[in-house]
C-alpha positions as CSV (number, residue, x, y, z in Angstrom):
1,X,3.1,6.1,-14.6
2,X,3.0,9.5,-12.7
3,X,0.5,10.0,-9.7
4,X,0.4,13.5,-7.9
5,X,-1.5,15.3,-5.4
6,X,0.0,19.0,-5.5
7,X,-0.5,21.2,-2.6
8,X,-2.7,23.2,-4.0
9,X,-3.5,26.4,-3.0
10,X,-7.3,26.1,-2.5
11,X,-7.6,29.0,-0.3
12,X,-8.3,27.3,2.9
13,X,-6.7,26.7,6.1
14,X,-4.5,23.1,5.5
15,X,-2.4,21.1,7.8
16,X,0.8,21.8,5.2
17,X,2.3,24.4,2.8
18,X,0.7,25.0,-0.6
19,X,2.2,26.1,-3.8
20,X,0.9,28.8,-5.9
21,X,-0.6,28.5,-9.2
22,X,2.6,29.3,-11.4
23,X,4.7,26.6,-9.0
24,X,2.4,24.4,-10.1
25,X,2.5,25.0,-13.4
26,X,6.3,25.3,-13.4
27,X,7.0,22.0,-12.5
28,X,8.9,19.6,-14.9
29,X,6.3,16.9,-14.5
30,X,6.6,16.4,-18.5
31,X,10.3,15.7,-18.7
32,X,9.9,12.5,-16.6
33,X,9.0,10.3,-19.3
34,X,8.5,10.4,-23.4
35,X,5.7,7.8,-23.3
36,X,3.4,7.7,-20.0
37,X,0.0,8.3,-18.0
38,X,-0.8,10.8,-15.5
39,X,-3.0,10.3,-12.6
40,X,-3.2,14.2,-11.2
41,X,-5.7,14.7,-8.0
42,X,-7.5,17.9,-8.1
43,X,-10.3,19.7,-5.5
44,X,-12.3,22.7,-6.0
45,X,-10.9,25.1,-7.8
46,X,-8.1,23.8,-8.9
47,X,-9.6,21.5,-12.3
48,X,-9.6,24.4,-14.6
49,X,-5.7,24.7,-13.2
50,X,-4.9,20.9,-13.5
51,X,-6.4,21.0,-17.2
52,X,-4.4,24.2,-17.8
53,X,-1.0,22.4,-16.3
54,X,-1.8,19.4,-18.1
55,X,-1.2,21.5,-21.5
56,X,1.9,22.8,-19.9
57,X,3.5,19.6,-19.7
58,X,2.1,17.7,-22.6
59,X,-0.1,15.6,-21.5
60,X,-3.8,15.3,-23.0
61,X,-6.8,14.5,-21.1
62,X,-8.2,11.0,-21.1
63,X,-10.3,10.4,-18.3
64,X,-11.4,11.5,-15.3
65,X,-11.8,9.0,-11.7
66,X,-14.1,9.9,-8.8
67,X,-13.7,9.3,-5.9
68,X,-17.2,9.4,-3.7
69,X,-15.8,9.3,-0.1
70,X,-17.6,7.4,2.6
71,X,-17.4,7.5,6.4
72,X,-17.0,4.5,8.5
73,X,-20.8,3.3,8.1
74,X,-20.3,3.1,4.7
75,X,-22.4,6.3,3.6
76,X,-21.6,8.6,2.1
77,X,-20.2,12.1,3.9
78,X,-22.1,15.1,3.5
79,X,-20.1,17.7,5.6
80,X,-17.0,17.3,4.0
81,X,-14.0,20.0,4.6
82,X,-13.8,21.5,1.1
83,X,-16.3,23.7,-0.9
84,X,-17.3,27.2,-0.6
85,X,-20.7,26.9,-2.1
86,X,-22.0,23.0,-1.7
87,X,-20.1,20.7,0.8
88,X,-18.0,18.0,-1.3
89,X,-18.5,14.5,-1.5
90,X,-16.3,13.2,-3.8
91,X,-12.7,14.4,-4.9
92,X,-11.4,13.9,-8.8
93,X,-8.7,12.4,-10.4
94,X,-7.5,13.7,-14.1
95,X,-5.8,11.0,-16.1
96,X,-3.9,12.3,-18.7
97,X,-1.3,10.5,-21.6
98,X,2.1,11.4,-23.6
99,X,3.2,9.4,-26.8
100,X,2.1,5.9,-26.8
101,X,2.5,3.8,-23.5
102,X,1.5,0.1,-23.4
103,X,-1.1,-0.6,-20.7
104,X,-4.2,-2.9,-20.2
105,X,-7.7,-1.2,-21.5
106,X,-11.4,-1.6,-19.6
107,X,-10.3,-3.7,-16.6
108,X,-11.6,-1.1,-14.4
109,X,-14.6,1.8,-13.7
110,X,-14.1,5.3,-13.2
111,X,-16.0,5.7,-9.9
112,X,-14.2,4.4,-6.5
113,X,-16.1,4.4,-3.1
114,X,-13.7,3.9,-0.5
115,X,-13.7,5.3,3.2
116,X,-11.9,8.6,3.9
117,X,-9.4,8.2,6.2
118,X,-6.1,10.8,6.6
119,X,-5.9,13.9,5.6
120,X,-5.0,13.5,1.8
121,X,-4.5,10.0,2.2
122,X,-6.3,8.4,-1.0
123,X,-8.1,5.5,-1.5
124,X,-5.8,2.2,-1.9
125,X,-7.9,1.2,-4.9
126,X,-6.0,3.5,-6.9
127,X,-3.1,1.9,-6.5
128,X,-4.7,-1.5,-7.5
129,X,-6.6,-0.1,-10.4
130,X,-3.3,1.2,-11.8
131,X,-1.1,-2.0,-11.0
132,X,-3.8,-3.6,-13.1
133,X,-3.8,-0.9,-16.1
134,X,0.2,-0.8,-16.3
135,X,2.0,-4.3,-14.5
136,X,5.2,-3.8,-16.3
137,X,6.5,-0.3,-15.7
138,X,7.9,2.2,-13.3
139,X,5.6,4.0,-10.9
140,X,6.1,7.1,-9.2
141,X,4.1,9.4,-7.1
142,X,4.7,12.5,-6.3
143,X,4.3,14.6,-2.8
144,X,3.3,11.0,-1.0
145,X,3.5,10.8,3.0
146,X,4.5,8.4,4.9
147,X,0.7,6.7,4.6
148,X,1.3,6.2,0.7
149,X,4.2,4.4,0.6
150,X,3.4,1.1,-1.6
151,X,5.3,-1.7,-3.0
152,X,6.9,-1.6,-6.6
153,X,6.2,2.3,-6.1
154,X,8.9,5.2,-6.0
155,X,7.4,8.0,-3.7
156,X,8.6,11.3,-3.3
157,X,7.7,13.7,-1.3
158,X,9.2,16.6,1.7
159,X,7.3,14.8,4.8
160,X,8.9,11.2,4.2
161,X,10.8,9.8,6.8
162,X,14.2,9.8,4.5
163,X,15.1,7.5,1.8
164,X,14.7,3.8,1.5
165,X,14.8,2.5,-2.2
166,X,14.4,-1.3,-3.4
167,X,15.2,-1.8,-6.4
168,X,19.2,-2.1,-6.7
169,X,19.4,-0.5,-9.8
170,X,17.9,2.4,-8.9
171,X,20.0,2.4,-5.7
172,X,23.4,2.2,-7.5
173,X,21.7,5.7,-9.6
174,X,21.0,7.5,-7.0
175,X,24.4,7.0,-4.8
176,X,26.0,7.8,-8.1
177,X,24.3,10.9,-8.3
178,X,24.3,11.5,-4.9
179,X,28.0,11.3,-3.8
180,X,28.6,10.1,-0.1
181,X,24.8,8.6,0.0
182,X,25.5,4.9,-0.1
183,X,22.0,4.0,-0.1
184,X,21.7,0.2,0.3
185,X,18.0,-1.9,-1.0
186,X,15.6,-1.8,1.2
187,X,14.1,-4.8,2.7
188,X,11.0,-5.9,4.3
189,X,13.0,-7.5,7.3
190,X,14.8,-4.6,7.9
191,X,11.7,-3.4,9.5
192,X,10.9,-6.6,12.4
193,X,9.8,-5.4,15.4
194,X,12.7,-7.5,17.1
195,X,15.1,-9.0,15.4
196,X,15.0,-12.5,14.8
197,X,17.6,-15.5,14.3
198,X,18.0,-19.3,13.8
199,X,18.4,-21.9,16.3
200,X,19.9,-25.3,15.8
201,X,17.5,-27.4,16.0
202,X,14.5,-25.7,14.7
203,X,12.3,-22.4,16.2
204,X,13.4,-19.0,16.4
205,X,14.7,-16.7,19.1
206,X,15.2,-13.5,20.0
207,X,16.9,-10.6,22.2
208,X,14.5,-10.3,25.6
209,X,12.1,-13.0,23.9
210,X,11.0,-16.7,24.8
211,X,11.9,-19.5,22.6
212,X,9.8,-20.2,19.9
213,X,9.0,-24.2,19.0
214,X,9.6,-24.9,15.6
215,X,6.6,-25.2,13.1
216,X,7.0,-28.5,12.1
217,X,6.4,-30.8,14.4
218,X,7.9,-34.8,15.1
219,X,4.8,-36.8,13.9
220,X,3.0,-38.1,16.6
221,X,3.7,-41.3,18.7
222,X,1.1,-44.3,17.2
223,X,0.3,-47.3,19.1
224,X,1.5,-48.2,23.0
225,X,4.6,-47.9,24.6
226,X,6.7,-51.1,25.2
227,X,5.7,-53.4,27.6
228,X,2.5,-51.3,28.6
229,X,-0.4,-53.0,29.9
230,X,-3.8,-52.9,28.1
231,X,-5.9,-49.8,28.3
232,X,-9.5,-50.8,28.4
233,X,-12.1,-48.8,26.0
234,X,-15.7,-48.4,25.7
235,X,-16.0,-50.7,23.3
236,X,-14.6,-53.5,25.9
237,X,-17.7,-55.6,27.0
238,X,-18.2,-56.2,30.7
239,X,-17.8,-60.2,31.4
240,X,-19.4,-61.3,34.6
241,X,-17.2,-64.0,36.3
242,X,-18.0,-67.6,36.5
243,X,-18.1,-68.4,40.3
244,X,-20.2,-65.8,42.6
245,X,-18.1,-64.5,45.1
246,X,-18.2,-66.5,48.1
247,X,-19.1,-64.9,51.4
C-alpha cells in the first residue's frame, strides 16, 4: 500500500516547496509494486492532475475518501485556507489499484470527520481504516513529516529527522545499498526520556532520579504481632465492674 500527499503546486503561498505538474507526473510511483493500492491526497486543483497521474503510473481509480475537517468544537470549519472561489471544508483522498492485491472489502465508509490539526497533518483514521483494509502487507507513505510517522509504516519524506527503520530485514537492505550506513532496528526504548535500569531487588532507577519501589508488593502482614496485647474494637461491649468504687 502507497499513501502520498505531493506538494502540490496549488498556487498559493505554503509553509514548503512544491513541485510542478510534470514532477508530479514524473515520479515512479508505479514501479514500487506489481500488485497494490494507492491512497493519493489531492486539494483544489490538483484532482483533474491526480486522475491524470494516476494513468501515468497505472493505477485505476476506485474510490474516493473525504475528509470533512472539524475545528476543536467539533463543527465543522468554514474559513478554511484553500479555495479560490468557495472556502474548503473538506480535503479528498483518490484510491487507486494495480493487478490484484488481497485486502479486506466494506469494513469501512468513505467519509472521515476528524479535527484539523498541522498543517498537512491528516487525520489518524486513515491510517486505521487502511490497517484494517490490508493487515498483512508493506506500507509506505510518501513525503510524511515528522507528525506522520506510524507503526508497521515506512515513511519517506525530505523534512524527517534522519532514518530510523524497524524491521531488520529491511535494515540489512538498505545498509547494503547504502555502503557505510550501518543502520541498526529501531526500538521503542531507544526513545526514554531517561534511561532506565534494573535493580537487585526489584524497582527501577535512573541517572539524577529517585528510586522507584517495585510494583509488586510483599503481601500484607495478617493478624498481630507476637506477644502484642489485645486491641479493643467497636464491637467490644462495655462491662461495668462488680464492686462500685469505694470512696
Amino acid at each position: 500500500v502507497v499513501m502520498a500527499d505531493p506538494p502540490w503546486d496549488i498556487h498559493m503561498e505554503l509553509p514548503y516547496g512544491t513541485l510542478t505538474d510534470d514532477e508530479v507526473r514524473n515520479l515512479k510511483i508505479g514501479d514500487i509494486h506489481e500488485d497494490g493500492v494507492i491512497f493519493l491526497w489531492v486539494t483544489g486543483r490538483a484532482m483533474e492532475l491526480a486522475r491524470d497521474c494516476f494513468r501515468i503510473w497505472g493505477y485505476k481509480r476506485i474510490e474516493e475518501i473525504i475528509w470533512v475537517k472539524t475545528n476543536q468544537l467539533q463543527r465543522i470549519i468554514r474559513t478554511g485556507r484553500t479555495g479560490h472561489w468557495i472556502n474548503h471544508s473538506k480535503e479528498h483522498c483518490l484510491v487507486g489499484i494495480k493487478g490484484n492485491p488481497k485486502l479486506n472489502r466494506n469494513l469501512d465508509c468513505d467519509v472521515i470527520v476528524s479535527e484539523v490539526r498541522e498543517t498537512s497533518r491528516k487525520p489518524d483514521e486513515i491510517y486505521n481504516l487502511i490497517e484494517r483494509m490490508f493487515p498483512n502487507c508493506l506500507k509506505l507513505e510518501l513525503f510524511g513529516r515528522p507528525h506522520n510517522v506510524h507503526d508497521n509504516w515506512i515513511t519517506c519524506g525530505n523534512q524527517l529527522d534522519g532514518v530510523r527503520l524497524v524491521d531488520d530485514e529491511i535494515c540489512r537492505r538498505y545498509n547494503s545499498h547504502f555502503r557505510g550506513a550501518n543502520i541498526q532496528p529501531w526500538r521503542k526504548e531507544q526513545e526514554a526520556i531517561i534511561p532506565v535500569s534494573q535493580v537487585e531487588g526489584g524497582g527501577i532507577a535512573s541517572r539524577d532520579a529517585p528510586w522507584i519501589p517495585p510494583l509488586a508488593a510483599p503481601a500484607p502482614a495478617t493478624g498481630l504481632p507476637p506477644n502484642a496485647p489485645h486491641q479493643p474494637s467497636h464491637r467490644d461491649a462495655w462491662v461495668p465492674p462488680a464492686q462500685p468504687p469505694t470512696a
